[in-house]
C-alpha positions as CSV (number, residue, x, y, z in Angstrom):
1,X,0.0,0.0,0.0
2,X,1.4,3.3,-0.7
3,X,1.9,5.5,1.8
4,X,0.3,9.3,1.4
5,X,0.5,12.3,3.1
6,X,-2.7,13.0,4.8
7,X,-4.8,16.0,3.9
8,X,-6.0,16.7,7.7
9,X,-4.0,18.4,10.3
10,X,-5.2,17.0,13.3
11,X,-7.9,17.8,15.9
12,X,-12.2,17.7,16.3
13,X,-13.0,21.2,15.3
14,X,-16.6,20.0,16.0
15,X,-19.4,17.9,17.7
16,X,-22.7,17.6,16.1
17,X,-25.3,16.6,18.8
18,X,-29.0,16.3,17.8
19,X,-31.6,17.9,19.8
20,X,-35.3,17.6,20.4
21,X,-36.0,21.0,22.1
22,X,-33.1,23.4,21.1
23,X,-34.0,26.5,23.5
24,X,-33.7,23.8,26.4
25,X,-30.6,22.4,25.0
26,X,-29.1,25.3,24.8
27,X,-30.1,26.3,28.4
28,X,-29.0,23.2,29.8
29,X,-25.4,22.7,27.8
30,X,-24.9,26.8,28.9
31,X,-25.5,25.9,32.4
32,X,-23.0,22.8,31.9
33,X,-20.4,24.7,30.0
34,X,-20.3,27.6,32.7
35,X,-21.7,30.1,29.3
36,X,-24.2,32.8,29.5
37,X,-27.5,32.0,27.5
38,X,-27.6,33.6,24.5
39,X,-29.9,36.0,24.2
40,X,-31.3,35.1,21.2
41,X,-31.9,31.1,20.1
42,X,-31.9,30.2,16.2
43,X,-34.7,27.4,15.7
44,X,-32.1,25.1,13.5
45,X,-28.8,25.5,15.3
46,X,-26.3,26.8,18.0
47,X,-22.9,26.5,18.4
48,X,-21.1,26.4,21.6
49,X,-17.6,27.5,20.9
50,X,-14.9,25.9,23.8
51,X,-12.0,27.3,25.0
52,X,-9.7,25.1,23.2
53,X,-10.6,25.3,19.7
54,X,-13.3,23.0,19.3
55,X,-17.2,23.5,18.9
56,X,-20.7,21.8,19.9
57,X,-23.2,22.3,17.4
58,X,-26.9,21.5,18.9
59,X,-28.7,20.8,15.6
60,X,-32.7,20.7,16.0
61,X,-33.9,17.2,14.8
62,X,-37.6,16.4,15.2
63,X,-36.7,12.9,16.2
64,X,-33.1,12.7,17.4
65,X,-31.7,9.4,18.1
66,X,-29.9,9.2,21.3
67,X,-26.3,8.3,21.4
68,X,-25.5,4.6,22.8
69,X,-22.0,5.5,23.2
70,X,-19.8,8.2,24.7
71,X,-20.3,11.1,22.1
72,X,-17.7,13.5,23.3
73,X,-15.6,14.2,26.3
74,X,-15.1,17.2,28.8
75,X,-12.1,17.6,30.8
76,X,-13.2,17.5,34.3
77,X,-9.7,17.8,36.0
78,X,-12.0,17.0,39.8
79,X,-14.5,14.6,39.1
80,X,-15.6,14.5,42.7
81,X,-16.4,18.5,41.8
82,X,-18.0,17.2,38.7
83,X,-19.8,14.3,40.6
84,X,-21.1,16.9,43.2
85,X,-22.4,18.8,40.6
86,X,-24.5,16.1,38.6
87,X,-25.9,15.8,42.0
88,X,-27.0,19.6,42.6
89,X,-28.4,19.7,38.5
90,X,-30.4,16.2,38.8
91,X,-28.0,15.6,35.9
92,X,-28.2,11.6,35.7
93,X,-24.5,9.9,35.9
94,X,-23.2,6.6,35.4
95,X,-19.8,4.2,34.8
96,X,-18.0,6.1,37.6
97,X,-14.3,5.4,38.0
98,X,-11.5,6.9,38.6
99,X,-10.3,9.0,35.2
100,X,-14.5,9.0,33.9
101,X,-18.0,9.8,35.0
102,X,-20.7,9.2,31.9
103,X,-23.5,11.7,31.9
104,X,-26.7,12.3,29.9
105,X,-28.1,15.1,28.1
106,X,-32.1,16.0,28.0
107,X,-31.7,13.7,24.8
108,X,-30.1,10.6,26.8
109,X,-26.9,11.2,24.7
110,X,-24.2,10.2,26.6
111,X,-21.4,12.6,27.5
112,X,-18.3,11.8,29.3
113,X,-16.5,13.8,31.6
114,X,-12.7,12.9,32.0
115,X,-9.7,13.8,34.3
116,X,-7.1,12.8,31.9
């Protein structure tokens, strides 16, 4: 096989997640994020843009199809921090050790937060 030079440079410049309700999703991934709600909602789309380059993109979907599988990751440098809050948000967590928490959105998409 011959070896070529690839045409991408490296990183996830995005996330697409599929949303039901897009005004809650974007309340809800603010309040996660640590963002101010935007004062203003498009009905198709909204982009969170993160501190290190990369984006979330809720897209509305009239029948979104939860993830089964981590989707993306957060670094979450204290999980017992992120644990604590899960528990203050009624944010529903799962498959806690000691480098990951999983979480779910208000879709049931499944989100991890990670220490490493």
């Amino acid at each position: 096989m011959q070896s070529l030079a690839t045409p991408f440079n490296g990183g996830v410049p995005a996330v697409f997640v599929h949303v039901k309700d897009l005004v809650k999703s974007v309340q809800w991934y603010s309040h996660l994020l640590g963002t101010e709600q935007p004062e203003s909602i498009r009905k198709d789309i909204h982009i969170f843009q993160l501190a290190n380059g990369a984006n979330i993109f809720l897209m509305q979907a009239e029948t979104p199809k939860p993830s089964e599988q981590v989707l993306f990751s957060l670094p979450a440098p204290d999980l017992e921090k992120a644990k604590a809050f899960f528990e203050l948000t009624d944010i529903e967590y799962s498959n806690i050790d000691h480098e990951v928490i999983h979480f779910k959105d208000l879709d049931g998409n499944i989100i991890m937060a990670c220490s490493i």
